[in-house]
C-alpha positions as CSV (number, residue, x, y, z in Angstrom):
1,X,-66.7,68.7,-61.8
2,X,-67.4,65.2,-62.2
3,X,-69.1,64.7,-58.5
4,X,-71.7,66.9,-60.0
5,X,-72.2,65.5,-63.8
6,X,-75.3,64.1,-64.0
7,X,-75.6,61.1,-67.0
8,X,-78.0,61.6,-69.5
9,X,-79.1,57.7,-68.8
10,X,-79.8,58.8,-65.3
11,X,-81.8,61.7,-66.4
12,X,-83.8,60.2,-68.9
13,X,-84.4,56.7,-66.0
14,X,-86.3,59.4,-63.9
15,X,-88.3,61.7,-66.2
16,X,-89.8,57.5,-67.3
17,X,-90.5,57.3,-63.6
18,X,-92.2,60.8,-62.9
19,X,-94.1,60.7,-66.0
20,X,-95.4,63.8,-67.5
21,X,-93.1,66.4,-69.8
22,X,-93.9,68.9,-67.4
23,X,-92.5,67.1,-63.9
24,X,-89.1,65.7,-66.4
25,X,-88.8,69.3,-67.4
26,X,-89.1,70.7,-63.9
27,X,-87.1,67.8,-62.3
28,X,-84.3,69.0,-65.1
29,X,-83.9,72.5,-64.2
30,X,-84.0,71.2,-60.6
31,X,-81.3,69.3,-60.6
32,X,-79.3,71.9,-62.8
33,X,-80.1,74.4,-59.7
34,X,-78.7,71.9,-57.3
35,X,-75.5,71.4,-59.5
36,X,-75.0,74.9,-59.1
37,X,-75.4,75.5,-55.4
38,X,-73.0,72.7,-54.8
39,X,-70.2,74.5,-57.6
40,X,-70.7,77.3,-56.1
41,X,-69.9,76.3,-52.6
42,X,-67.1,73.7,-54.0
43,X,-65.8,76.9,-55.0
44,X,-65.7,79.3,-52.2
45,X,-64.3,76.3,-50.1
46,X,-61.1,76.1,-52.5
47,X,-60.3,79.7,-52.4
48,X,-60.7,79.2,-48.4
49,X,-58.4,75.8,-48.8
50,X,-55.8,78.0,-51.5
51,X,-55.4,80.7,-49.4
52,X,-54.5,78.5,-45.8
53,X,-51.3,79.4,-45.9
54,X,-51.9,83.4,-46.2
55,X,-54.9,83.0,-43.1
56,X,-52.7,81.5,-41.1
57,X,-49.3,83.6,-41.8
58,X,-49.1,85.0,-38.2
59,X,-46.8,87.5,-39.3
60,X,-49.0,89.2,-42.0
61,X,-52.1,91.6,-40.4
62,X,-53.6,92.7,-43.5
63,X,-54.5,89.1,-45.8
64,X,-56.1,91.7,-48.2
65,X,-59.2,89.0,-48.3
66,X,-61.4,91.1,-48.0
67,X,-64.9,89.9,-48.7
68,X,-65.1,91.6,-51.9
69,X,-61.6,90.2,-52.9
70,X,-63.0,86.6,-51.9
71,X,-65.9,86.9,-54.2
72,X,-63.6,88.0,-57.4
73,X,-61.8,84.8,-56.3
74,X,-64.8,82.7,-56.1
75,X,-66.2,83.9,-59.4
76,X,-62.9,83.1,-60.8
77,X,-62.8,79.4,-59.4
78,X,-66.3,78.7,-60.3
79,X,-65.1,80.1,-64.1
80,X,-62.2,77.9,-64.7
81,X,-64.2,74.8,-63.1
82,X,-67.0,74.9,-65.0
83,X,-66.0,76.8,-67.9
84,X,-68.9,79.5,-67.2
85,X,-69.6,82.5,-64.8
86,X,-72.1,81.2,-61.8
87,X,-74.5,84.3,-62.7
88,X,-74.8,84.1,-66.6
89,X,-77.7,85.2,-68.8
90,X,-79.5,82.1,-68.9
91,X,-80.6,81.6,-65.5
92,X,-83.9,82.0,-64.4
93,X,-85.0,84.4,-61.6
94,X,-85.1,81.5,-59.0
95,X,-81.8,80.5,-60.3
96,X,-79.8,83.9,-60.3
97,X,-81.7,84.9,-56.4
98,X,-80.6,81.8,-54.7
99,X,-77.0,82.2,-56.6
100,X,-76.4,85.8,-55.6
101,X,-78.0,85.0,-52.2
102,X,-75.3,82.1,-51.9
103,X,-72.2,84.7,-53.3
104,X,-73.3,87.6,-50.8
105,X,-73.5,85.0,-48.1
106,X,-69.8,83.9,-49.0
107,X,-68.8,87.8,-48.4
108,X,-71.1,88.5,-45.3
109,X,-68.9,85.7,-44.3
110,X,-65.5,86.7,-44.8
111,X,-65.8,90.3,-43.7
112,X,-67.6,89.2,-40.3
113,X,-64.2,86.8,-40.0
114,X,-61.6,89.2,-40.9
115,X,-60.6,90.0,-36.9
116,X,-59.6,86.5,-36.7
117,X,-58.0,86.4,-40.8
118,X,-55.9,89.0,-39.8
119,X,-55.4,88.0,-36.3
120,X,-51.4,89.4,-35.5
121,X,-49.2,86.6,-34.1
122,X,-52.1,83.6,-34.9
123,X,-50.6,80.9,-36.8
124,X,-53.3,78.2,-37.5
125,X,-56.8,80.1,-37.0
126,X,-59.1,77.1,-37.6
127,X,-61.2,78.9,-40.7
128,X,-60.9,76.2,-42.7
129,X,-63.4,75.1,-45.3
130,X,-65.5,73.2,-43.6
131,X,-66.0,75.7,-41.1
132,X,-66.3,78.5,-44.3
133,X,-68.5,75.8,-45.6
134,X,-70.8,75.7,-42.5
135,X,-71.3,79.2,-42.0
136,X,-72.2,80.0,-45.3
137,X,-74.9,77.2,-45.6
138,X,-75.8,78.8,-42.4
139,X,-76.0,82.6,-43.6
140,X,-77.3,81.2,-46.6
141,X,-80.3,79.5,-45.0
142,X,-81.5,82.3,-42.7
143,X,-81.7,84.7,-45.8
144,X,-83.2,82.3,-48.2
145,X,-84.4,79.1,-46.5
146,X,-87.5,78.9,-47.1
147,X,-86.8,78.6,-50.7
148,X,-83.7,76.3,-50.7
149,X,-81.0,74.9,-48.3
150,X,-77.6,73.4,-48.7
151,X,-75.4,71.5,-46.1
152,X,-72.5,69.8,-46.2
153,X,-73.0,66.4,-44.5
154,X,-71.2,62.6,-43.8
155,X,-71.2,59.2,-43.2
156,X,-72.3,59.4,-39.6
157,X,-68.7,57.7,-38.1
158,X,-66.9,61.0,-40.1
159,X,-68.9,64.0,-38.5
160,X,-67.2,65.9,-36.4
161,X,-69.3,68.7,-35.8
162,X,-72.9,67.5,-34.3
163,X,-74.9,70.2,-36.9
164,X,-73.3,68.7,-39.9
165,X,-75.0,65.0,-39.0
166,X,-77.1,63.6,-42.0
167,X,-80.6,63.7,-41.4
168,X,-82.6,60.0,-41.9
169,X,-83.2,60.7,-45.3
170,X,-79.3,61.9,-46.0
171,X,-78.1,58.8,-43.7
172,X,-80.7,56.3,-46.0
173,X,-78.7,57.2,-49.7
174,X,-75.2,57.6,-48.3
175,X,-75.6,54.0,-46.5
176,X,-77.9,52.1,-48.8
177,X,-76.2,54.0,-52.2
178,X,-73.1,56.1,-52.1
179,X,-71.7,53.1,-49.6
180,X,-72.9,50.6,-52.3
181,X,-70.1,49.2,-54.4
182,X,-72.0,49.0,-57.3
183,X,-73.1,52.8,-56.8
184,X,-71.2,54.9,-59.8
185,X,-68.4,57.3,-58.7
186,X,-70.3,60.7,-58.5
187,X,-73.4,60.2,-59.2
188,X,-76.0,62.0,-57.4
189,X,-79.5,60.5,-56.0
190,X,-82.5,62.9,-56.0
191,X,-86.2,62.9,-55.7
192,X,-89.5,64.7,-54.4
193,X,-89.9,64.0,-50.6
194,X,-91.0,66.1,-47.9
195,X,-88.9,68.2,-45.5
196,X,-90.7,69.6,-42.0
197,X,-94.1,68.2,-43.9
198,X,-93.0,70.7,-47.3
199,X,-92.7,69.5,-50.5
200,X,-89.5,69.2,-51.4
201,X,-86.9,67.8,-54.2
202,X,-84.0,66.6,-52.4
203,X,-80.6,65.9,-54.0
204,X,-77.5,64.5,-52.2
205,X,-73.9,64.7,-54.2
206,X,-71.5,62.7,-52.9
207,X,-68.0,63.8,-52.1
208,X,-64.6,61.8,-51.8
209,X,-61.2,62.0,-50.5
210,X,-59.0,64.6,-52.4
211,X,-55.0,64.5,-51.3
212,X,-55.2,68.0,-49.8
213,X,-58.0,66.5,-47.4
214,X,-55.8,63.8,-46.5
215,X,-53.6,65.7,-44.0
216,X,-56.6,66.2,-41.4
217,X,-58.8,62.9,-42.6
218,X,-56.4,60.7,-43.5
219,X,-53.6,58.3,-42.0
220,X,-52.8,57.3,-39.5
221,X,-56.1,56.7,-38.4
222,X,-56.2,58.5,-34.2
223,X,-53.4,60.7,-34.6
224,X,-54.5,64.4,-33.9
225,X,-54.4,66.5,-36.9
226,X,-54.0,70.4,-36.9
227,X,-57.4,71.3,-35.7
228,X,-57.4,68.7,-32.4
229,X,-59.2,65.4,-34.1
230,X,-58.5,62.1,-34.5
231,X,-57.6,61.4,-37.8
232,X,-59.6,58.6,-39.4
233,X,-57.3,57.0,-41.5
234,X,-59.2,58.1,-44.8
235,X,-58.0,57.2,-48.0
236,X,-58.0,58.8,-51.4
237,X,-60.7,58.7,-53.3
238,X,-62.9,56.9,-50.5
239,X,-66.4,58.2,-49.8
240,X,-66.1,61.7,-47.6
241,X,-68.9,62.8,-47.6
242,X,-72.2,64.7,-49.3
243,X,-73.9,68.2,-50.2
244,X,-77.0,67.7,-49.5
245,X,-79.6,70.5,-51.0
246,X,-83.2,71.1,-50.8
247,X,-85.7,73.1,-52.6
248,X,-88.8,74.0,-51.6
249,X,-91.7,73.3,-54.0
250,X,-93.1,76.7,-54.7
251,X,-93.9,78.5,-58.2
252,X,-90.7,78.9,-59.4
253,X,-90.8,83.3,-60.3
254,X,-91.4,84.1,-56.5
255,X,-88.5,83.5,-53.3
């Protein structure tokens, strides 16, 4: 979790720069909502990256991953990385509708792909998480997006799929922040902007290098990896890439 912990000194830096009670409060529970899409998703991706071995066992036709299996393994994930169940009692009715929209778009997911999960005599099937990632930020958006959007984005030398390129305002923090040395591990830049002439609050969480990512990203840098890219000689711990999501300014009781 610590790519999403937000420091109280960074908190407290912009409520004294947006003022009023009211806007600190709001910007709070924003940011709180945008920790929690990115869990959430952190946490269907790992159950994707856990369970590589079983997608691509050519010799097994039934994975048993069924969507509703996936989301007992997501709510699981999400549990023992943040100590809490993604759709407690606290949240708010914003909060718990874009939550369950993101879980049921996890499990339209994984039921429209279980032809090529349980494909007989496929070894690697390319569902990876990225991919998992992409298509539920995708489902994700066409149910809910004009309340809230999430994507998974990068430094623009490290995309590799043209949809996932950072818009100007992702490419401005992850070049003139995240890349800057004296930018803190982890910590996330946000603030009100406008997407598509909307008010918006934007928040973009940076992402690094784990070891298990290393095997397609890492060294040496041109060799092809598993999935027919050049690797590009990645490091751990270097700067990966972002989640980027967006919420629609809008009274927060309606979506």
């Amino acid at each position: 979790m610590k790519n999403l912990i937000i420091t109280a000194a960074v908190i407290s830096s912009a409520f004294c720069t947006l003022g009023a009670d009211g806007v600190a409060a709001q910007t709070a529970e924003e940011i709180e909502t945008g920790n929690r899409l990115a869990a959430v998703l952190r946490a269907g991706r790992s159950v994707v990256s856990n369970s590589q071995e079983l997608i691509n066992d050519p010799n097994v036709t039934d994975k048993g991953l069924s969507g509703d299996v996936f989301y007992e393994k997501v709510i699981q994930a999400y549990l023992n990385a943040n100590g809490e169940q993604p759709l407690h009692d606290g949240l708010d009715p914003l909060e718990r509708k874009l939550t369950e929209t993101q879980l049921n778009a996890m499990v339209t997911v994984i039921d429209a792909n279980q032809e090529l999960i349980n494909a007989e005599g496929v070894a690697f099937k390319g569902f990876i998480p990225a991919v998992f990632a992409r298509l539920v930020n995708e489902q994700f958006a066409g149910e809910i997006g004009t309340s809230a959007m999430v994507k998974v984005t990068a430094p623009s030398e490290l995309v590799r799929n043209r949809m996932a390129r950072p818009d100007t305002w992702e490419n401005s923090v992850i070049e003139e922040k995240f890349k800057d040395s004296s930018w803190a591990e982890g910590q996330s830049f946000f603030e009100e902007t406008e997407v598509s002439g909307k008010p918006a609050f934007r928040m973009l969480i940076p992402e690094y290098y784990s070891q298990s990512c290393l095997s397609c990203h890492g060294s040496p840098a041109g060799e092809t990896d598993v999935t027919g890219f050049p690797k590009e000689g990645g490091q751990l711990g270097d700067l990966a890439g972002a989640i980027s999501i967006t919420l629609f300014k809008r009274n927060k009781n309606l979506v």
